[in-house]
Phi, psi and omega in degrees: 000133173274162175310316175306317189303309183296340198092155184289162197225135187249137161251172171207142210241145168268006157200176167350260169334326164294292151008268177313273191319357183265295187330299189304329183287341208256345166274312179291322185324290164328339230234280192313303190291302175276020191269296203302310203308325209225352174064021163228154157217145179233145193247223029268099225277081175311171188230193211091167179294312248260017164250020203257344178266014172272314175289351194293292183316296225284325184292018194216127174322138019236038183235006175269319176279000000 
């Protein structure tokens, strides 16, 4: 059964920052896996603060590879 199949998977981060670091891990993982299957990955990209140490994180080893 796949995860979609199963329903959304709720985390829950004890701060901000913690947060950022699930999110950013949880975009490259997504990012490497439809890169190798399909050889692209699409983003789209909210604006605002309140995505910016998550985009911070991705531009930075080890989620920049």
């Amino acid at each position: 059964m796949s995860r979609a199949a199963a329903g959304p998977r709720v985390e829950v981060a004890p701060d901000a920052e913690a947060l950022a670091r699930l999110a950013a891990a949880h975009v490259a993982r997504r990012a490497a896996t439809a890169a190798s299957a399909h050889g692209r990955f699409s983003l789209a990209l909210a604006g605002g603060s309140t995505p910016r140490r998550t985009y911070q994180l991705l531009a930075e080893p080890p989620h920049r590879e």
